[in-house]
Each structure stands twice: as C-alpha cells, then as structure tokens.
C-alpha positions in Angstrom: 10.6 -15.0 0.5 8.2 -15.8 3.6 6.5 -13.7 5.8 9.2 -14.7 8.3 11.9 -14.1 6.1 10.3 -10.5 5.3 10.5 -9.3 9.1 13.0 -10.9 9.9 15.3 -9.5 7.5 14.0 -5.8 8.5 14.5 -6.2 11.8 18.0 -7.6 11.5 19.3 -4.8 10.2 17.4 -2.2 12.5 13.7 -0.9 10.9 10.9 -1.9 12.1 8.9 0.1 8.9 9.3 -2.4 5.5 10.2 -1.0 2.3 7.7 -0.8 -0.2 8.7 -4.2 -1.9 9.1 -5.8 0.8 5.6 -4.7 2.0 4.4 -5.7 -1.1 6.0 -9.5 -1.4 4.4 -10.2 2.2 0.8 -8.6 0.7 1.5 -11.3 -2.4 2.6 -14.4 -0.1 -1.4 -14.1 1.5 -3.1 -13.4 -2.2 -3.9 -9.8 -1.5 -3.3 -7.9 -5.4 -0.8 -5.2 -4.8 0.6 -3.1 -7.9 4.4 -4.6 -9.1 7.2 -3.2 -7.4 10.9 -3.3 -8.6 13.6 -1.8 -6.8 16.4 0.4 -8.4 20.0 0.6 -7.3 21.1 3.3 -9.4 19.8 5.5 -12.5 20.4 2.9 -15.3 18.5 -0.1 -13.5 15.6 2.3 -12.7 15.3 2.5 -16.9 15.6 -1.1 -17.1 13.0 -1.3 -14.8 10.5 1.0 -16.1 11.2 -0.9 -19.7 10.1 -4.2 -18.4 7.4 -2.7 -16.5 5.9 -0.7 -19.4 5.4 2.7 -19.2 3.5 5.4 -17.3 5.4 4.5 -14.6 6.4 6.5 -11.3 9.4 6.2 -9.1 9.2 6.5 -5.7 12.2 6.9 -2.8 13.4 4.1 -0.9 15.3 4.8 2.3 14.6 4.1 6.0 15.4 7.8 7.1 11.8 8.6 4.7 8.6 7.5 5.6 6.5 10.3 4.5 7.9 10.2 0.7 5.8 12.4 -0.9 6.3 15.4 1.7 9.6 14.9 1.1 10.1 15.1 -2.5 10.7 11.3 -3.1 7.5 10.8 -5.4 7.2 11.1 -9.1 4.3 10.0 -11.1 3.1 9.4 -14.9 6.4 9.0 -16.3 6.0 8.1 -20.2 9.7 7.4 -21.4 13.1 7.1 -20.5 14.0 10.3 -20.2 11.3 11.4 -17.7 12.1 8.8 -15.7 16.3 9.7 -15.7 15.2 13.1 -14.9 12.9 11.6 -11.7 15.5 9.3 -10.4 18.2 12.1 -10.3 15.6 14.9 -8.6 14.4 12.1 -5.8 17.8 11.1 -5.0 19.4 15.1 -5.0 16.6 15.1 -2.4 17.1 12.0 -0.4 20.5 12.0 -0.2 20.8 15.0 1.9 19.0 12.9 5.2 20.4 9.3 3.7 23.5 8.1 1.2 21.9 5.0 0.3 18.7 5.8 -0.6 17.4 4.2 -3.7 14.6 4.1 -5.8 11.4 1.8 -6.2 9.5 1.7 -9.5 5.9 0.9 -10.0 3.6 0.5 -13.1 1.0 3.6 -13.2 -2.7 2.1 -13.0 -6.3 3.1 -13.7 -8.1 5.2 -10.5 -11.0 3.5 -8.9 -12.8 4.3 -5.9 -10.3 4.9 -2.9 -10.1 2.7 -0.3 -8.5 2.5 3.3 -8.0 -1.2 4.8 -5.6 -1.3 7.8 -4.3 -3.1 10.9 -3.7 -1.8 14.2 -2.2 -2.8 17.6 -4.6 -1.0 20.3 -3.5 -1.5 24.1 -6.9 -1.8 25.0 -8.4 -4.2 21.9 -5.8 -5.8 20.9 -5.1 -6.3 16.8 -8.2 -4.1 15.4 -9.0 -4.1 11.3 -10.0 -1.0 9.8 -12.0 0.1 6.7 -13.4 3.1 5.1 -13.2 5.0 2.4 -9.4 6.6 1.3 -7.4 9.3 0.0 -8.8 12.7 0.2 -11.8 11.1 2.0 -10.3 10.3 4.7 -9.8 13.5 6.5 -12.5 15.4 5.0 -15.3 12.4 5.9 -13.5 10.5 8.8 -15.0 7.3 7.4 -13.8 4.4 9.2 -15.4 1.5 10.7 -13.1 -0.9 13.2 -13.7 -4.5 13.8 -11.5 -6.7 16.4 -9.6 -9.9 15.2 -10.6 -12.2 14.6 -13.4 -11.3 11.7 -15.4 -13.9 10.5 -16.7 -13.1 6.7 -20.2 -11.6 8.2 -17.9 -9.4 9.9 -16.3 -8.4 6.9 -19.4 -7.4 4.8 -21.0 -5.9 8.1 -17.9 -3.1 7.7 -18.8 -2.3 4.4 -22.3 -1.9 5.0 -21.2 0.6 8.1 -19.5 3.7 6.5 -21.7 6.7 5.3 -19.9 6.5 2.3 -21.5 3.1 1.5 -23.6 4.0 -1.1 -20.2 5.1 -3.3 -19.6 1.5 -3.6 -22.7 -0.3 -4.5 -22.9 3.2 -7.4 -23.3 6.8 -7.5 -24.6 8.7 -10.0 -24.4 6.7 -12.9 -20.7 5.1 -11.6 -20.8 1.2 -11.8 -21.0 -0.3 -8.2 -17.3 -1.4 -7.1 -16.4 -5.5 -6.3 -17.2 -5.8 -2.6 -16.6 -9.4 -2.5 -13.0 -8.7 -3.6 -12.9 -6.0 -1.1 -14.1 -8.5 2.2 -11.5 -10.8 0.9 -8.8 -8.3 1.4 -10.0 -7.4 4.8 -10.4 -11.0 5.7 -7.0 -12.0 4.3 -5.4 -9.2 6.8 -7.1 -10.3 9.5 -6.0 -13.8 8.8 -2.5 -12.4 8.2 -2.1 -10.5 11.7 -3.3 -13.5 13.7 -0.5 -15.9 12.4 1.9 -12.9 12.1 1.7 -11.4 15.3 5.0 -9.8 14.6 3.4 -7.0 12.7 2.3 -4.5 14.6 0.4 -2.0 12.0 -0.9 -2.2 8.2 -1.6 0.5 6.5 -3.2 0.1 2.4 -3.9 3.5 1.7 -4.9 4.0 -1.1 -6.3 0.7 -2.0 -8.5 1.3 -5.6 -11.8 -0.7 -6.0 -13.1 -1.7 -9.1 -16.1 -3.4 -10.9 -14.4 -6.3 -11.4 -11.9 -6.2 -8.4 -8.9 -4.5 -6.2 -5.3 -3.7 -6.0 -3.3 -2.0 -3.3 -1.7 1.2 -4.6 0.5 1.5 -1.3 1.5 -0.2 1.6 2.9 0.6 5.0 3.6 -2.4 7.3 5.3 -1.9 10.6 6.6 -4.8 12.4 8.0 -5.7 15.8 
C-alpha cells in the first residue's frame, strides 16, 4: 500500500490519526526501521499472531475512539506464551469496548531497549512543517530536550540537531555505554523530512520512543496525523 493509499483510506472513513499499522507501513514505504506490527481481529488470530511473531510479545488496543492507549488500559507488554497473551487480549478489549465495539488489537514483537529517542513532524502556523529531535521517554519532560529545524533539512542540518541537545554526550557514550549509531539516526530525520515535503497531507509525526543502538534504530511507536 502507498503513502496515498495510507491517508487516503483513513480519511475516507473519518480519522485523521492512523492506526499503528498503518503508521508503520507508511514508515516502511520511506526505509525508516519500525518494529512489525500485525493486527488482530479477535482472540484466536491475536495467538496466531504472537506465534509467527515469536514471543515476548505485547498487544496493544486499536480503536479510533483511543489515542492515549496506555492511560487507558489498552497496553500489555512482555507476554511469553499463549496464555498471557489470551489473558491480554480479553483485559484490553473488556476495557476498550466500553468507549468502542470494534476495537481490536495490534501485536508487536518485544525488542531490546536502547537509548530513547524523540524524532517528529509538526505543522506550525508560523514555520510551516518543522522536524524535531531530542532525546525520548522519560527524558522528555524531565530535560525538555528538543532541538527544531524547518523543512527542508539538508544532511548538515541533520547532524547539526544531534550535536544541539544537552543530552548529546548520551549518544556519542556515557559511562562506559557504547556510543549509539548517529548516522542511522540523521537518516531517519532526513527520511521524515523528505517524507513531509512530498506528503504534505500529514500534518504531525510523532516516533516516540524511537531506540538507538550501536549498530542502528528502530521506531518503537508511531503517531501520524494527517489531513
């Protein structure tokens, strides 16, 4: 499915947030790693699912009527085996289907932690489509870490925001941790600005947390609004 395709098939039937898959196919269609994400209609194909994937797995809730999913009780992580995750689907859809009927289920493989990243899109009435980048998770309210470039970026662009948070020196090693792959991490930021400007139809991206490694980076979650 194309970028196109992606929004268009959202905003055909109302949302202007994308599920989590669907987030996740447009990430893939522009070579940004994101972790797997298979969608389950009901209990049994959520097993099926977490079997192909391999387990830990977690489930997460998939419904229009949630955004914030883990406030709501639509997260479960580090699921080793069937019956953990038949437990998780029933407890996230009890939840979800108070506020919506059709809620279903996504399920993700569980993946080592690296160092937590933030790399996002906004629309600003002022600037226009701005990229942003700092450090994420916990650190972003406790540090306010974030650095903001206007699109276009140009690759000198790129490294100039990594070289711009305080939290910098977490990323080239800390105390004895191995410095993270910062190429791979200006590619990402590059390959979102490059997204936004031949997609103007999206409107916000949010990869939060996004987990840096030695030897690379994958996108743990993804929130993409569109127009």
């Amino acid at each position: 499915m194309t970028v196109n395709e992606i929004i268009d098939l959202a905003t055909a039937s109302g949302r202007r947030l994308l599920f989590a898959d669907e987030a996740a196919t447009l990430l893939k269609a522009v070579g940004i790693p994101v972790v797997p994400c298979r969608v389950a209609q009901d209990e049994q194909e959520a097993v099926r699912a977490a079997a192909a994937i391999g387990y830990p797995v977690a489930l997460k809730v998939r419904s229009p009527e949630i955004v914030h999913k883990s406030e709501a009780g639509g997260v479960c992580l580090g699921l080793v085996d069937e019956s953990a995750v038949r437990n998780a689907y029933r407890q996230i859809i009890d939840r979800a289907r108070t506020v919506d009927q059709s809620a279903q289920v996504t399920v993700h493989p569980m993946v080592p932690p690296g160092v937590e990243l933030l790399i996002g899109m906004i629309t600003d009435a002022q600037f226009g489509q701005v990229v942003a980048f700092g450090l994420g998770g916990i650190f972003v309210e406790m540090l306010d870490d974030i650095t903001f470039r206007q699109v276009p970026l140009l690759e000198k662009d790129a490294l100039d925001m990594l070289e711009s948070i305080k939290g910098c020196a977490i990323l080239k090693g800390y105390r004895g941790s191995k410095p993270v792959d910062t190429n791979a991490i200006s590619e990402i930021i590059l390959s979102i600005s490059k997204l936004v400007q031949h997609y103007p139809r999206i409107r916000e991206i949010d990869l939060n947390p996004v987990f840096a490694y030695p030897d690379g980076v994958l996108v743990i979650d993804a929130r993409v609004i569109v127009f």
